[in-house]
N, C-alpha and C positions, 0 to 999 in steps of 0.2 A: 913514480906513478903508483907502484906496488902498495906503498908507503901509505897515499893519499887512499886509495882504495879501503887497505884494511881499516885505515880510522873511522873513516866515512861509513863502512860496513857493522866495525864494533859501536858506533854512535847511534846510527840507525837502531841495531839491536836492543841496544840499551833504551833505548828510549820508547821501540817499538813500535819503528813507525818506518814506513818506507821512503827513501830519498827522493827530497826535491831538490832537482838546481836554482840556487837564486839568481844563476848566470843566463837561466834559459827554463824562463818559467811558460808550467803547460798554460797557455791563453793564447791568445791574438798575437801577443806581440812576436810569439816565437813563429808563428808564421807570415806576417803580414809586415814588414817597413815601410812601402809607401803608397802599399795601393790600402782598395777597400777589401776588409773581411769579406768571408762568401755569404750568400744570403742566407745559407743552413748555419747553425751553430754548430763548432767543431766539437767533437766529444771526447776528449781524452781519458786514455785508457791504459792500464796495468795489462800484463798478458794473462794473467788472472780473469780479467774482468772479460779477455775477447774469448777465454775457451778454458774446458775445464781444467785441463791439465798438460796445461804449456810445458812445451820442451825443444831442448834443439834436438835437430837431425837426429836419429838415431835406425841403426843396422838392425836386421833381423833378430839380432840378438836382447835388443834393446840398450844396447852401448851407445852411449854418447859420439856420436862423430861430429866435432867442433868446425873440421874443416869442410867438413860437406854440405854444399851450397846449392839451396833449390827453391827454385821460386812459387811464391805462395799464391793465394787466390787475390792477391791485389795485385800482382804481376809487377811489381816497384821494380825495374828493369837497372833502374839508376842506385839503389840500396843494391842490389845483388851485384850489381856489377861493384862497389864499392867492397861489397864482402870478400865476393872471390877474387877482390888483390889483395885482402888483406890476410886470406885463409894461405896466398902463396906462400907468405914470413909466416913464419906460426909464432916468434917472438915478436909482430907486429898484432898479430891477432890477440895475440897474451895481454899487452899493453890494452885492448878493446874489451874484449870478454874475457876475461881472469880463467884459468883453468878450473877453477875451485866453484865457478862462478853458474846459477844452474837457476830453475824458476820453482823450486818447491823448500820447503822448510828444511830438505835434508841437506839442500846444498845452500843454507842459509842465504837465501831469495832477500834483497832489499833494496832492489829496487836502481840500480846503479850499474854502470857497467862503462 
C-alpha cells in the first residue's frame, strides 16, 4: 500500500495536480446505485475548498495528533466511529492517512489518502 501511495503521490506532484480515483469518482454515481440522486446538487469539495487552513487534530502545542478523534460540525457519527477503530492500530491507521500525509504544501497535500 506504502508503495501505491508514494507513486500516486510523486505522479500527482509531477503533474500537479490533485488525485482523482477512477474507481470512485466525485458524482452521483459514488453516491447513489439504485435510487434517485437528492433534489440539491451534491458539491464536492477539497478540504481546501471547505476552510482555510485544513488540518488534522492538533494539541495545544500545535502538534499533529493523528490519533485523536473528534467530531465535527456534520456530527458523521458513522465516519467517526469508523476512525477511532482505526486510530486504535496506529499501523491500521498508517495504511489510511500515511504519517507523512498532512493538507498543506509542507506535507505535500495531493489529495489521496
Amino acid at each position: 500500500h506504502s508503495t501505491n501511495y508514494q507513486a500516486i503521490r510523486r505522479a500527482c506532484r509531477e503533474r500537479g495536480s490533485l488525485f482523482e480515483d477512477p474507481d470512485f469518482p466525485a458524482g452521483p454515481r459514488a453516491l447513489y446505485h439504485h435510487k434517485k440522486p437528492a433534489l440539491h446538487p451534491i458539491v464536492w469539495m477539497r478540504p481546501h475548498e471547505m476552510c482555510q487552513r485544513p488540518r488534522f487534530v492538533s494539541d495545544s502545542s500545535g502538534e499533529t495528533q493523528r490519533f485523536a478523534v473528534e467530531a465535527g460540525d456534520l456530527g458523521d457519527q458513522w465516519l467517526l466511529a469508523a476512525v477511532a477503530s482505526l486510530a486504535l492500530t496506529p499501523r491500521f491507521l498508517d495504511r489510511i492517512v500515511p504519517p507523512d500525509q498532512g493538507f498543506d504544501n509542507s506535507h505535500s497535500y495531493c489529495g489521496v489518502f
